[in-house]
N, C-alpha and C positions, 0 to 999 in steps of 0.2 A: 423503480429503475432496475432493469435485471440487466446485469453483467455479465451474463454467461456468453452473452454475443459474441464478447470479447474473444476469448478462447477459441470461437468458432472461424473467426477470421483467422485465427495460429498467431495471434499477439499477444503474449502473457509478459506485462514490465516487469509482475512481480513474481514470484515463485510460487508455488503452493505449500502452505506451513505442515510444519511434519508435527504431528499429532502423536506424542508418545502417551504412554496411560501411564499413570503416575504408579509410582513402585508398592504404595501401601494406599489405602482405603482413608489410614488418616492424614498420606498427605494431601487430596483433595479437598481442595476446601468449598468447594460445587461446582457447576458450572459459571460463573462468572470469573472465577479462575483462569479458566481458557479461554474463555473470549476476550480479559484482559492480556492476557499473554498473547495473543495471534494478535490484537491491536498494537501493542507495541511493538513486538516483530514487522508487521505491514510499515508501521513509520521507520523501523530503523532501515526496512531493506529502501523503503521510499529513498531515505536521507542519502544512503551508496550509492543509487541511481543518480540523485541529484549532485553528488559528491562528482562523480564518476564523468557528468555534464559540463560540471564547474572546471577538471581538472583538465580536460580536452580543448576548453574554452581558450582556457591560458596557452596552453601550446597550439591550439590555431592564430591566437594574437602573437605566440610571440615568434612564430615561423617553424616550429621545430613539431610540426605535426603534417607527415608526409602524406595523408589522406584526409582532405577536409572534411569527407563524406561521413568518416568514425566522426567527427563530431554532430555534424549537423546529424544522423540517426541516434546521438545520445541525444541530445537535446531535445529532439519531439518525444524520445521515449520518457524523459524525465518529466515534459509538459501533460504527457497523455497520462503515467502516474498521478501526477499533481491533480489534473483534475479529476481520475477517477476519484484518490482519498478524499478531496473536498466532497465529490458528491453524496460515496457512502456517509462522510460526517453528517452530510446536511439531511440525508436520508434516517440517521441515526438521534440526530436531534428532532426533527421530527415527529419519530416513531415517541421518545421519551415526551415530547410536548403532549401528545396524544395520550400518551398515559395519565400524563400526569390531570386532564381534561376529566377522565375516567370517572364518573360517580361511586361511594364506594356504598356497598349496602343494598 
Protein backbone atom coordinates (compact mmCIF):
# COMPACT_ATOMS: atom_id res chain seq x y z
CA UNK A 1 0.00 0.00 0.00
CA UNK A 2 1.80 3.29 -0.86
CA UNK A 3 0.78 6.37 0.90
CA UNK A 4 2.28 8.93 -0.82
CA UNK A 5 -1.04 9.37 -2.68
CA UNK A 6 -2.06 10.90 0.18
CA UNK A 7 0.07 13.98 0.01
CA UNK A 8 -0.58 14.36 -3.47
CA UNK A 9 -4.21 14.95 -2.99
CA UNK A 10 -2.80 18.03 -0.24
CA UNK A 11 -4.23 15.78 2.81
CA UNK A 12 -1.64 15.26 5.40
CA UNK A 13 -3.65 14.38 9.04
CA UNK A 14 -0.41 13.95 10.30
CA UNK A 15 2.79 16.04 10.30
CA UNK A 16 5.92 15.03 8.93
CA UNK A 17 8.47 13.84 11.89
CA UNK A 18 11.47 16.02 12.42
CA UNK A 19 14.49 13.85 12.22
CA UNK A 20 17.15 15.33 14.25
CA UNK A 21 20.75 13.26 14.41
CA UNK A 22 21.54 12.49 17.52
CA UNK A 23 24.25 14.74 19.39
CA UNK A 24 27.04 11.77 19.79
CA UNK A 25 27.66 8.41 17.89
CA UNK A 26 27.04 6.79 21.12
CA UNK A 27 23.82 8.08 21.58
CA UNK A 28 22.38 6.10 18.79
CA UNK A 29 21.73 3.07 19.48
CA UNK A 30 20.98 2.10 15.48
CA UNK A 31 18.41 2.42 13.34
CA UNK A 32 15.50 0.82 15.28
CA UNK A 33 15.90 3.67 17.56
CA UNK A 34 14.19 5.82 15.06
CA UNK A 35 11.82 4.07 13.70
CA UNK A 36 10.69 3.26 17.31
CA UNK A 37 10.48 7.00 18.02
CA UNK A 38 8.62 8.18 14.62
CA UNK A 39 6.16 5.30 15.65
CA UNK A 40 5.42 6.60 18.74
CA UNK A 41 5.39 10.09 17.66
CA UNK A 42 2.77 8.99 14.71
CA UNK A 43 0.38 7.52 17.67
CA UNK A 44 0.77 10.42 19.95
CA UNK A 45 -0.01 13.06 17.09
CA UNK A 46 -2.80 10.23 15.91
CA UNK A 47 -4.14 10.40 19.80
CA UNK A 48 -4.39 14.85 19.34
CA UNK A 49 -6.17 14.30 16.28
CA UNK A 50 -8.62 11.99 17.87
CA UNK A 51 -8.46 13.98 21.15
CA UNK A 52 -9.17 17.19 19.09
CA UNK A 53 -12.53 15.08 17.32
CA UNK A 54 -13.69 14.02 20.71
CA UNK A 55 -13.45 17.47 22.10
CA UNK A 56 -15.52 19.18 19.23
CA UNK A 57 -17.94 16.42 19.57
CA UNK A 58 -18.90 17.40 23.06
CA UNK A 59 -19.46 21.11 22.02
CA UNK A 60 -21.47 20.17 19.03
CA UNK A 61 -23.75 18.05 21.46
CA UNK A 62 -23.73 20.37 23.75
CA UNK A 63 -24.65 23.65 21.48
CA UNK A 64 -21.65 25.72 22.18
CA UNK A 65 -19.82 25.01 18.97
CA UNK A 66 -20.90 27.91 16.52
CA UNK A 67 -19.62 26.02 13.21
CA UNK A 68 -20.84 22.38 13.02
CA UNK A 69 -18.60 22.11 9.94
CA UNK A 70 -15.08 22.35 12.50
CA UNK A 71 -16.36 19.19 13.79
CA UNK A 72 -17.60 17.19 11.26
CA UNK A 73 -13.80 18.06 9.15
CA UNK A 74 -12.26 16.86 12.60
CA UNK A 75 -13.91 13.90 12.58
CA UNK A 76 -13.24 12.40 9.02
CA UNK A 77 -9.74 13.56 9.57
CA UNK A 78 -9.33 11.65 12.71
CA UNK A 79 -11.15 8.47 10.84
CA UNK A 80 -8.97 8.97 7.69
CA UNK A 81 -5.76 8.76 10.46
CA UNK A 82 -7.28 5.76 12.18
CA UNK A 83 -7.41 4.04 9.23
CA UNK A 84 -4.27 4.96 7.54
CA UNK A 85 -2.12 3.68 11.23
CA UNK A 86 -4.29 0.51 11.29
CA UNK A 87 -3.26 -0.16 7.61
CA UNK A 88 0.55 0.73 8.09
CA UNK A 89 0.23 -1.77 11.31
CA UNK A 90 -1.33 -4.29 9.31
CA UNK A 91 1.26 -3.75 6.59
CA UNK A 92 3.98 -3.91 9.32
CA UNK A 93 2.90 -7.07 10.77
CA UNK A 94 2.88 -8.42 7.71
CA UNK A 95 6.04 -7.44 6.56
CA UNK A 96 7.51 -9.11 10.35
CA UNK A 97 5.09 -12.47 9.54
CA UNK A 98 7.09 -12.72 6.39
CA UNK A 99 10.27 -12.50 7.89
CA UNK A 100 9.70 -14.43 10.44
CA UNK A 101 8.65 -17.34 7.23
CA UNK A 102 12.30 -16.68 6.15
CA UNK A 103 14.50 -19.83 6.07
CA UNK A 104 17.64 -19.11 7.62
CA UNK A 105 20.91 -20.77 6.14
Amino acid sequence: MSIGGIEAIGFTPLAAPVVSAPASPAAASGPGSDFGSMVLDGIERLEGVQDKADGLAVRAASGTLPNIHDYTLAATEAEVATKLTVAVRNKAIEAFSEIMRMQVG
